[in-house]
VEXRO-46408 format. One line per 8 residues: number of its first residue (from 1); their letters; for each residue x, y, z of N, C-alpha, C, O, CB. Coordinates in Angstrom, 3 decimals, always signed. Glycine has a CB too. Layout:
# residues N
NUM = a = X,Y,Z,X,Y,Z,X,Y,Z,X,Y,Z,X,Y,Z | ...
***
This chain:
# residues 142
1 = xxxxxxxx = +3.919,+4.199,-9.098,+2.620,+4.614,-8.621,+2.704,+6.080,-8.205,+3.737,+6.296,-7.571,+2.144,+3.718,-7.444 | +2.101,+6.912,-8.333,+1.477,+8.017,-8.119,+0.813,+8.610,-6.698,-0.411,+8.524,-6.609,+0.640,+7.888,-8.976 | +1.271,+8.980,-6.007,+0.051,+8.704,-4.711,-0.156,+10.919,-4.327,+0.715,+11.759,-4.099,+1.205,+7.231,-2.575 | -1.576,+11.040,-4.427,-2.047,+12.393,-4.657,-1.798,+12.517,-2.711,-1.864,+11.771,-1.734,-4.000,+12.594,-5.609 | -1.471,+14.058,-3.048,-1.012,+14.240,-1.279,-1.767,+15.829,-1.599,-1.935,+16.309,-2.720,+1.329,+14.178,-0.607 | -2.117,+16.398,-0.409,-2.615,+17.308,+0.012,-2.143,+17.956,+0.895,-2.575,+17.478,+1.943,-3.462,+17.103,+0.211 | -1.056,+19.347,+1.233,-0.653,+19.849,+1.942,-1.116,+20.771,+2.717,-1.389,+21.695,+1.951,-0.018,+20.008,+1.574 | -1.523,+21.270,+4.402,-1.727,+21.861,+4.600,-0.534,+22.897,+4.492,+0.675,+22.696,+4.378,-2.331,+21.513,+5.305
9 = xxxxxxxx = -1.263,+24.067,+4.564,-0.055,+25.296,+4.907,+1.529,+25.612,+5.545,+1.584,+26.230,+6.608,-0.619,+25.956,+5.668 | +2.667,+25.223,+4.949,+3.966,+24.793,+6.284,+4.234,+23.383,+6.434,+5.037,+22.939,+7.255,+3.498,+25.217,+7.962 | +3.211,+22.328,+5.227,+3.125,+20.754,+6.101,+4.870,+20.629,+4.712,+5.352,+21.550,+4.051,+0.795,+19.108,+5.742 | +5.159,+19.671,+4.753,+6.296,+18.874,+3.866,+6.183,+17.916,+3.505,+6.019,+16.858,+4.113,+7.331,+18.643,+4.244 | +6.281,+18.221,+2.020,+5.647,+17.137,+1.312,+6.761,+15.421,+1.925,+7.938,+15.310,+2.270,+5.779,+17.681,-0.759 | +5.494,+14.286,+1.779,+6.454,+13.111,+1.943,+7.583,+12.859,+1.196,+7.423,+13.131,+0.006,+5.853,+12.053,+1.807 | +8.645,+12.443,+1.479,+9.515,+11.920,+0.516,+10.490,+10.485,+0.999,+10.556,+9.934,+2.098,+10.434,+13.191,+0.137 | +10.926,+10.284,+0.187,+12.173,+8.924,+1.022,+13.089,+9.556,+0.453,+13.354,+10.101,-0.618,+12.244,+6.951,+0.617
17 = xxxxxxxx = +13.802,+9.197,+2.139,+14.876,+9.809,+2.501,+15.992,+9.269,+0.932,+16.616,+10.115,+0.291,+15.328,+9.231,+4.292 | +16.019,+8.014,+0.640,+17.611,+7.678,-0.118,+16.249,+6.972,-1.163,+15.029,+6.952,-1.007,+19.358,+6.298,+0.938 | +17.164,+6.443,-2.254,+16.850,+5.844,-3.385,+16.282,+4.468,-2.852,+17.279,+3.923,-2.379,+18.072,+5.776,-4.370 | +15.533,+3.878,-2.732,+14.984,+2.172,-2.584,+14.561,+2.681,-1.419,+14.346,+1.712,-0.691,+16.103,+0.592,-2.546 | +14.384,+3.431,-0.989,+13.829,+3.174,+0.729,+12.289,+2.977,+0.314,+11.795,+3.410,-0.727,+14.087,+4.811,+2.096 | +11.664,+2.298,+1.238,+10.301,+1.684,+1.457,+9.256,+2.636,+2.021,+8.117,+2.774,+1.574,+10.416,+0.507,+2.406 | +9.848,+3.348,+3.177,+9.065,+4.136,+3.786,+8.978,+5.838,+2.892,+9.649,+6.237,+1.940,+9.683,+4.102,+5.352 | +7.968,+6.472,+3.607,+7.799,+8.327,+2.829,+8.220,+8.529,+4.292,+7.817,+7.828,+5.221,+5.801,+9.318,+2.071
25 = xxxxxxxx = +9.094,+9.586,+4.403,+8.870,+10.438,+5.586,+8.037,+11.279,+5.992,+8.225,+12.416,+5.559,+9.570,+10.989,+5.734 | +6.673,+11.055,+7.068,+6.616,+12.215,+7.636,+7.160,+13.386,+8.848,+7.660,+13.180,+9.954,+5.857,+12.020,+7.711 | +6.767,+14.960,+7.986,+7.020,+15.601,+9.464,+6.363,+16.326,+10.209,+5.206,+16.651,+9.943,+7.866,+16.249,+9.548 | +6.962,+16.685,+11.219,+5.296,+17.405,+12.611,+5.329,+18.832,+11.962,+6.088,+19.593,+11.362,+5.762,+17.646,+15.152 | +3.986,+18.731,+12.468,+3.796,+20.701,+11.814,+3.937,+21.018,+13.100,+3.887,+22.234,+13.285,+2.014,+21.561,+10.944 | +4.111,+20.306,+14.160,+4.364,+21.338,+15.205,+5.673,+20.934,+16.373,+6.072,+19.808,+16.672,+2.851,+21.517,+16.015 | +5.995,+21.832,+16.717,+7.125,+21.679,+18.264,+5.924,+21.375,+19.429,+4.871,+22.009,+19.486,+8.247,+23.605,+18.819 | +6.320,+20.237,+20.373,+6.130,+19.445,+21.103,+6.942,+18.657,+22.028,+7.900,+18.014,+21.598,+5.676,+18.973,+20.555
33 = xxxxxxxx = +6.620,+18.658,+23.304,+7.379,+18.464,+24.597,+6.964,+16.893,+24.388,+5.988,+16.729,+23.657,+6.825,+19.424,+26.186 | +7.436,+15.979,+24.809,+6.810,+14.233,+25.085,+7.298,+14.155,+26.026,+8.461,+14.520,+25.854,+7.135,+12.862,+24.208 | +7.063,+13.761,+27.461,+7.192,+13.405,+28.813,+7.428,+12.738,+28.753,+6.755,+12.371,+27.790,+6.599,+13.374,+29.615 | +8.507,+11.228,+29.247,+8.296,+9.958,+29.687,+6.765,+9.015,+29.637,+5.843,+9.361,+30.376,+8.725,+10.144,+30.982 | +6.658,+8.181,+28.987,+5.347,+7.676,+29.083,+4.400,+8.451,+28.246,+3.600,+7.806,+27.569,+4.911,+7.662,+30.462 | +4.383,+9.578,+28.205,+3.571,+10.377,+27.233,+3.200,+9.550,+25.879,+3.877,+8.649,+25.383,+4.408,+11.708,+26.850 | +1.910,+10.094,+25.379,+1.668,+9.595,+24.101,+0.841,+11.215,+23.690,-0.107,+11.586,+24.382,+0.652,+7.878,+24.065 | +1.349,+12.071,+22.494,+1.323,+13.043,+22.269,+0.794,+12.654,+20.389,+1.426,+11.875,+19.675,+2.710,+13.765,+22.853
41 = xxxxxxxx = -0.332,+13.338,+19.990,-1.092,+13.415,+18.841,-0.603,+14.375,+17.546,-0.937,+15.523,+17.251,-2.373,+13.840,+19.335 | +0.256,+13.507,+16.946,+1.250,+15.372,+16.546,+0.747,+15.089,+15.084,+0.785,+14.019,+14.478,+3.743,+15.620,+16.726 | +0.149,+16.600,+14.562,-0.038,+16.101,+13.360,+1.313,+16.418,+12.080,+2.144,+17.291,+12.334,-1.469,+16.731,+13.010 | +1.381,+15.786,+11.022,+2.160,+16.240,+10.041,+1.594,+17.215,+8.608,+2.205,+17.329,+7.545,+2.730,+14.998,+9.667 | +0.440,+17.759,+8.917,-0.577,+18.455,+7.556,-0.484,+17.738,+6.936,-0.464,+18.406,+5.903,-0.386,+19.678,+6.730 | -0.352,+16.338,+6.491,-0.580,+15.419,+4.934,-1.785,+15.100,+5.300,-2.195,+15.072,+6.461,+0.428,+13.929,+4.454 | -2.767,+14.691,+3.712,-3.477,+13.603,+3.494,-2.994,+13.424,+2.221,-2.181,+14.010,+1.507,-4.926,+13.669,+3.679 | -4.020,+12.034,+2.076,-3.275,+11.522,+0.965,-4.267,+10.955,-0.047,-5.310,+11.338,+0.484,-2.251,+10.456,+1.423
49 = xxxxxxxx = -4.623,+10.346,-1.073,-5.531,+9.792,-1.683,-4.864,+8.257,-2.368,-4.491,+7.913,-3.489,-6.084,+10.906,-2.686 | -4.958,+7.584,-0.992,-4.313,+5.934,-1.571,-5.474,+5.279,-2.473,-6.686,+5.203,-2.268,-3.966,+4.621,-0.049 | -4.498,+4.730,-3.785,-5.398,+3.656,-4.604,-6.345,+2.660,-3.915,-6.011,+2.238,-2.807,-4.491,+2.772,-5.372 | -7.271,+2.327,-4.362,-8.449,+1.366,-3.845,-7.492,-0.101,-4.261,-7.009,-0.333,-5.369,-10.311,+1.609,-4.869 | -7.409,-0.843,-3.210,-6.190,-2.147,-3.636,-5.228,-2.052,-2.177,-5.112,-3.100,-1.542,-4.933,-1.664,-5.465 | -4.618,-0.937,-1.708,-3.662,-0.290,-1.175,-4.224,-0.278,+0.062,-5.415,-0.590,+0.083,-3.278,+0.936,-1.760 | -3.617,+0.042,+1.292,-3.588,+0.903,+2.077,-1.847,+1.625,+2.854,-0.672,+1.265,+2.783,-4.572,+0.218,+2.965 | -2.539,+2.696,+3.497,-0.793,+3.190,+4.094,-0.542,+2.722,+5.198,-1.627,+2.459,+5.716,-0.417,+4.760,+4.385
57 = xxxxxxxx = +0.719,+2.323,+6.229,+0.834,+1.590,+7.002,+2.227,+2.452,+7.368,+3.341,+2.307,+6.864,+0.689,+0.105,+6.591 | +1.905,+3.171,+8.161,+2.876,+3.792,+9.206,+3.290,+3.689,+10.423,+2.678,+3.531,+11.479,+2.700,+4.637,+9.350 | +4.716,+3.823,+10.107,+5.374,+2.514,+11.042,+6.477,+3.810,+11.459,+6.632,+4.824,+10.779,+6.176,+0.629,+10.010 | +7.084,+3.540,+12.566,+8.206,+4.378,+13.410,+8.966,+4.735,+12.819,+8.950,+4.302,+11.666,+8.897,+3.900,+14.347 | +10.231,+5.836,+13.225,+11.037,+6.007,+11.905,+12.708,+5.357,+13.515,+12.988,+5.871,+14.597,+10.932,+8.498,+10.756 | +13.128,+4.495,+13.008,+14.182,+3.573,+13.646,+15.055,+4.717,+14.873,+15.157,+4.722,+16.100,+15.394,+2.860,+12.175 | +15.570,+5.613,+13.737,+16.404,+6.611,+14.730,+15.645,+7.205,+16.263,+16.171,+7.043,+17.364,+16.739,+8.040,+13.735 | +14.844,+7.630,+16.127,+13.805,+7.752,+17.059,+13.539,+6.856,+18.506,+13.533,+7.060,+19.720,+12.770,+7.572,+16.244
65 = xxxxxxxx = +13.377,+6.002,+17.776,+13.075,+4.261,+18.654,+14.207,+4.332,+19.345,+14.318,+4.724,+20.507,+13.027,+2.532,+17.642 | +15.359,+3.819,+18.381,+16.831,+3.846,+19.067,+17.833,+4.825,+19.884,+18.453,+4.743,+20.944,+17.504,+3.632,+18.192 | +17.730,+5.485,+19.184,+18.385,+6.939,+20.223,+17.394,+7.379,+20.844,+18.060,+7.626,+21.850,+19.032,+8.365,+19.469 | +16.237,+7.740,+21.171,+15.411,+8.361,+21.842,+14.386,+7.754,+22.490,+13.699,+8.280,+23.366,+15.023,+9.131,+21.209 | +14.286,+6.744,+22.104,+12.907,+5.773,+22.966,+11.634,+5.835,+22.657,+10.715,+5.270,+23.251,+12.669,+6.077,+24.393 | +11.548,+6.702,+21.477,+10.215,+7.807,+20.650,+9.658,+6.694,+19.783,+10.567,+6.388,+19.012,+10.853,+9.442,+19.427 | +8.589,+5.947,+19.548,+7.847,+5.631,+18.810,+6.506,+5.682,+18.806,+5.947,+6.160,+19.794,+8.128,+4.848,+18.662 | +5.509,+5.060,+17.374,+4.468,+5.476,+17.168,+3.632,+4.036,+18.558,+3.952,+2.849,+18.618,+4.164,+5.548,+15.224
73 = xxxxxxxx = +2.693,+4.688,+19.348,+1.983,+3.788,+20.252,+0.969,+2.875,+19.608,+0.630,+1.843,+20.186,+1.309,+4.572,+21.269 | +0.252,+3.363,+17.913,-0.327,+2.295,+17.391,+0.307,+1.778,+16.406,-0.332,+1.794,+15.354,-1.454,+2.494,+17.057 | +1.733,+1.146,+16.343,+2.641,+0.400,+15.432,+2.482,-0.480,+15.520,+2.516,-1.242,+16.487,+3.749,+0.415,+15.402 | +2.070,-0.702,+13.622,+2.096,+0.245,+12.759,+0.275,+0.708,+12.804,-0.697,+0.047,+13.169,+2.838,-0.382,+11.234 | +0.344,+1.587,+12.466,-0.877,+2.815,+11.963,-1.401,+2.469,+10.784,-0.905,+2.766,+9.697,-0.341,+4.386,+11.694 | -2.562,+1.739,+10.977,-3.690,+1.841,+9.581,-4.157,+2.925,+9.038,-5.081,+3.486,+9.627,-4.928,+1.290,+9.768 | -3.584,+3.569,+7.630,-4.595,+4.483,+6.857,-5.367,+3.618,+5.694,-4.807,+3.137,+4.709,-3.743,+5.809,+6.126 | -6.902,+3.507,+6.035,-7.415,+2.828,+4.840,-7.268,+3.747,+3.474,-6.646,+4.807,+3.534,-8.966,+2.456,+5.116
81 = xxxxxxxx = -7.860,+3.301,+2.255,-7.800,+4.028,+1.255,-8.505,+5.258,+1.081,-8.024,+6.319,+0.684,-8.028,+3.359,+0.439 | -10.124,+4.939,+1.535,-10.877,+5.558,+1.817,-10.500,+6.755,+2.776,-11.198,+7.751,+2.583,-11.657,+4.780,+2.120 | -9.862,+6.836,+3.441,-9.596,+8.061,+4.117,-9.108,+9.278,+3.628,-8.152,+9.264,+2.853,-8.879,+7.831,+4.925 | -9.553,+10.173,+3.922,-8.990,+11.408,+3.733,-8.598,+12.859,+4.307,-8.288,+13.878,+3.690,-9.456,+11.556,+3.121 | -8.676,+12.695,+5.259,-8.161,+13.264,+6.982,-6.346,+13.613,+6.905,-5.746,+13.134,+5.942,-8.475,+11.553,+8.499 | -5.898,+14.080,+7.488,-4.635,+14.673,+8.233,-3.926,+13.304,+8.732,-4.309,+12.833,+9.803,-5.068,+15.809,+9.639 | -2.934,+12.663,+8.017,-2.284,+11.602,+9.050,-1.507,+12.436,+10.156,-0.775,+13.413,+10.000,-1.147,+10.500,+8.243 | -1.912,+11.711,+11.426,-1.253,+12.223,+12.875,-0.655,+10.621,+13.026,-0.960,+9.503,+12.611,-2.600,+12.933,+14.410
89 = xxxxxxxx = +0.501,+11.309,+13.981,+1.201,+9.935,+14.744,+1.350,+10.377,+15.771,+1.799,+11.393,+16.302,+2.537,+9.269,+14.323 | +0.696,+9.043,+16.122,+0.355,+9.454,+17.939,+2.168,+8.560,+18.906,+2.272,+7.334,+18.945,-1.998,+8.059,+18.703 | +2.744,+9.043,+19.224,+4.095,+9.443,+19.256,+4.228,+9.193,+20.926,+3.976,+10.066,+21.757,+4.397,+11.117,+18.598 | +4.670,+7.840,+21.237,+4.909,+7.549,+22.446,+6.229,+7.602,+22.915,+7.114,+7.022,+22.287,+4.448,+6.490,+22.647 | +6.490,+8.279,+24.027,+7.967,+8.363,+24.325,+7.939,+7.003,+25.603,+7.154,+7.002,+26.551,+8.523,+10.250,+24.973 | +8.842,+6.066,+25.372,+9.395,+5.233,+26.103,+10.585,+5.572,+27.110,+10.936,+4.903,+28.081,+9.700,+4.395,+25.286 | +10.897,+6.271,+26.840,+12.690,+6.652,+27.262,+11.966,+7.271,+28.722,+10.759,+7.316,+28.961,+13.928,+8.237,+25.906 | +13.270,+7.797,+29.741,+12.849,+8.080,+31.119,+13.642,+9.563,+31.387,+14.126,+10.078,+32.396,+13.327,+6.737,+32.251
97 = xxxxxxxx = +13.508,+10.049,+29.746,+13.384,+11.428,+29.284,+12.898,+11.845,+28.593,+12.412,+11.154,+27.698,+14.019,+11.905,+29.035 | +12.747,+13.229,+28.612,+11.663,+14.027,+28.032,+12.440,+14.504,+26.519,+13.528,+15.064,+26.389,+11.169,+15.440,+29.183 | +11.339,+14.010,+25.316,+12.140,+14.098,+24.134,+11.283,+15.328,+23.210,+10.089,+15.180,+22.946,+12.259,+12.462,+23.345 | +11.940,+16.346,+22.840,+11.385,+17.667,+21.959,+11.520,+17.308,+20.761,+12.590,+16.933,+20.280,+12.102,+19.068,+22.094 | +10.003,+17.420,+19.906,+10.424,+17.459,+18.770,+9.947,+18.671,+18.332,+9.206,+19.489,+18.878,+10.129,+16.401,+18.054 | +10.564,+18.656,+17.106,+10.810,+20.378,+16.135,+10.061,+20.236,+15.334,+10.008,+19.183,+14.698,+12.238,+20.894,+15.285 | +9.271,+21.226,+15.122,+8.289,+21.234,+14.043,+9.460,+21.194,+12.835,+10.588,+21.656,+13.007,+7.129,+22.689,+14.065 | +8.996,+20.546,+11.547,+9.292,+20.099,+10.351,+10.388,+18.631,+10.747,+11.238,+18.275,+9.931,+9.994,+21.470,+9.426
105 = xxxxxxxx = +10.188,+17.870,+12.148,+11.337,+17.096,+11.985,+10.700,+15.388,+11.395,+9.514,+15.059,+11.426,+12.229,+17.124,+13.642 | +11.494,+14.787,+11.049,+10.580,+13.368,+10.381,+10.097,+12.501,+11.722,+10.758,+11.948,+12.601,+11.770,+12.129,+9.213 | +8.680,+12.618,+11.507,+8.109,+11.670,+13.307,+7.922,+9.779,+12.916,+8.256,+8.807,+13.594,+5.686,+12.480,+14.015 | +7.260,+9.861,+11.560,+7.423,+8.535,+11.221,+7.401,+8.447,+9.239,+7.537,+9.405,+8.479,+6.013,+7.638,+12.125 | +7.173,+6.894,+8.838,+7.210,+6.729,+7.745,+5.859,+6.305,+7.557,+5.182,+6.091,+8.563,+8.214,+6.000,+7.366 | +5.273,+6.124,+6.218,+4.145,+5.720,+5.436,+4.479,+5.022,+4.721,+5.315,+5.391,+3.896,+3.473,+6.491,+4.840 | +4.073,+3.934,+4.706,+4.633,+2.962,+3.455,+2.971,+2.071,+2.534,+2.196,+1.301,+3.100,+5.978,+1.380,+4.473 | +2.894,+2.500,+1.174,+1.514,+2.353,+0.360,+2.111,+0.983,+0.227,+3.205,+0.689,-0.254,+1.046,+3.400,-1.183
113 = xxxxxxxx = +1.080,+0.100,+0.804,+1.389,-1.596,+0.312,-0.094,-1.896,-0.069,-1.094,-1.182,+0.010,+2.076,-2.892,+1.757 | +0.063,-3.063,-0.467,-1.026,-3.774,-1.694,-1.863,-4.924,-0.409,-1.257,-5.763,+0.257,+0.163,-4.968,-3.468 | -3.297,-4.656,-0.348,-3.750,-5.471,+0.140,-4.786,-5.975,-0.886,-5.169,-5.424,-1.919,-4.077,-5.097,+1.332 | -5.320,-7.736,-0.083,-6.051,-8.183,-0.926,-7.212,-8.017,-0.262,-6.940,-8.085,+0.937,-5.747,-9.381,-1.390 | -8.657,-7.787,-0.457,-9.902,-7.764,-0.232,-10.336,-9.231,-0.094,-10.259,-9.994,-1.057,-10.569,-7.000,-1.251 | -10.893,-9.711,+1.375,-10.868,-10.597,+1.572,-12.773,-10.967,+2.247,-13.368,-9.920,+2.503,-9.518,-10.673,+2.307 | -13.584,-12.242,+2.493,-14.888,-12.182,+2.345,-14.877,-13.632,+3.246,-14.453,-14.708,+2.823,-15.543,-12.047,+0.672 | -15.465,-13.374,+4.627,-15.259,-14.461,+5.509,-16.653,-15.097,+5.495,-17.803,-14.674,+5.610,-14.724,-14.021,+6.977
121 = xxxxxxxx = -16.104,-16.226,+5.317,-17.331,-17.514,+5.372,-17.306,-18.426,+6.487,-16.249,-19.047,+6.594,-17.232,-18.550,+4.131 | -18.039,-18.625,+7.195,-18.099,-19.209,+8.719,-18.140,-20.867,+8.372,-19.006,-21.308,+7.616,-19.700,-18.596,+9.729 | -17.290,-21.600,+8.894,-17.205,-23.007,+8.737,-17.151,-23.820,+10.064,-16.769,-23.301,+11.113,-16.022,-23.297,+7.927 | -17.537,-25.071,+9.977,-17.605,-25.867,+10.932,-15.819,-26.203,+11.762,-15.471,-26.003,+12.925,-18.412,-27.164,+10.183 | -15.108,-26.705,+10.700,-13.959,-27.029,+10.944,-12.951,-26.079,+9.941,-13.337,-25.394,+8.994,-13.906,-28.540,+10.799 | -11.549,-26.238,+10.425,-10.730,-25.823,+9.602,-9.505,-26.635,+9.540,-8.967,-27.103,+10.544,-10.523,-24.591,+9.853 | -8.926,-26.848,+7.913,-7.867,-27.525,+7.935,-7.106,-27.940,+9.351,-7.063,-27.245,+10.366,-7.124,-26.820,+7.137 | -6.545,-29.190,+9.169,-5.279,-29.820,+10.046,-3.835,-28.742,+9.818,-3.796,-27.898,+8.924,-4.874,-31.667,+9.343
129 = xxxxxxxx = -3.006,-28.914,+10.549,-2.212,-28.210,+9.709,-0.912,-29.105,+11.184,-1.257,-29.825,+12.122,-2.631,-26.008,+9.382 | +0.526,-28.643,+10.800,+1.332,-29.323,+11.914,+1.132,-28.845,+13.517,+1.022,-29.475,+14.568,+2.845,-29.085,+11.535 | +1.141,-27.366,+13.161,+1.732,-26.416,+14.360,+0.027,-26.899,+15.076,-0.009,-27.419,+16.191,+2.256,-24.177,+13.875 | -1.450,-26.610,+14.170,-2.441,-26.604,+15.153,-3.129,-25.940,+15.820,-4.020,-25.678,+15.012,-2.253,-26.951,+15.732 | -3.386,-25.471,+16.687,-4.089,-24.431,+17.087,-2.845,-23.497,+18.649,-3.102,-22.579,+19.427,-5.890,-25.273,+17.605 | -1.778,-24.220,+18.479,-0.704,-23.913,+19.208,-0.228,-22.266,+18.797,+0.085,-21.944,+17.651,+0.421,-25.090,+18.900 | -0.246,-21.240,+20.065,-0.455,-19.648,+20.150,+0.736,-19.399,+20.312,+1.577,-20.136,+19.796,-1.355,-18.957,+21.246 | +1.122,-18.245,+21.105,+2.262,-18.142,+21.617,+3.223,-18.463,+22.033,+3.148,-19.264,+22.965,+2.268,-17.920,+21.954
137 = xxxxxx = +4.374,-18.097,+21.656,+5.448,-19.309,+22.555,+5.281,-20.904,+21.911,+5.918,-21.808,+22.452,+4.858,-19.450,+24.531 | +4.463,-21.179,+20.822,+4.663,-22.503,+20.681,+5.726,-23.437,+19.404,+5.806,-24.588,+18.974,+3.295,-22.811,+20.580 | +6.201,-22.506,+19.251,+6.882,-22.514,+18.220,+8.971,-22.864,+18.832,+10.031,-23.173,+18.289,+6.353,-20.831,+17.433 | +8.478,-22.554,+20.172,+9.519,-22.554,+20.523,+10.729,-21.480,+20.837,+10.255,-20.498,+20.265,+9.676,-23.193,+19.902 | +11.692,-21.140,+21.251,+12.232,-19.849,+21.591,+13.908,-20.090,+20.449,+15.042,-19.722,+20.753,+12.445,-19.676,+23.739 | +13.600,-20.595,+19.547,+15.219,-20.708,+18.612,+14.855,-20.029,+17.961,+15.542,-19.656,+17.009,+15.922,-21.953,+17.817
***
């Protein structure tokens, strides 16, 4: 698949990092302080033009999370297809330090997956099923 990207000025184009990886990397067009608790709007200059079928679904990039406490606060991040705007990741620092990032560094991934178009019809009842209408925790903790 093909996916049309649009760079602002200085932005870097997506790429994956190794051969089979799932995710595109993005990176910040800008240097940025994140406070503890902070949730900071950083953009990366991409848009993108996802197939109608598709949407992008950006999700944290691991190193971040793990060494730094840095992830995205709406994980994962809906880009519908229809969009065509600047993906930003809004970039929550967890940690109980203050984490700098560098403009051009990778803040998260984009990953183009296949959704199905779906058309809700309101019904009286719905199938039996085992589990039931059983929520959280009901499944058990193994």
């Amino acid at each position: 698949m093909e996916l049309k990207v649009k760079l602002e000025e200085g932005a870097v184009l997506p790429k994956h990092a190794k051969p089979g990886d799932a995710g595109l990397d993005l990176s910040s067009m800008e240097s940025v302080d994140i406070w503890p608790g902070q949730t900071v709007m950083v953009g990366t200059g991409v848009s993108v033009e996802i197939p109608d079928g598709y949407f992008g679904l950006a999700a944290p990039r691991s190193g971040l999370a793990s060494k730094f406490g840095v992830t995205l606060a709406n994980a994962p991040g809906i880009v519908d297809s229809g969009y065509r705007g600047e993906i930003k990741a809004a970039l929550h620092n967890m940690s109980h330090m203050m984490h700098h990032v560098e403009k051009g560094e990778r803040v998260c991934q984009l990953l183009i997956v296949p959704v199905e178009s779906v058309t809700c019809v309101q019904v009286d009842e719905l199938s039996e099923t085992e589990r039931g209408d059983g929520g959280f925790g009901s499944t058990g903790s193994e």
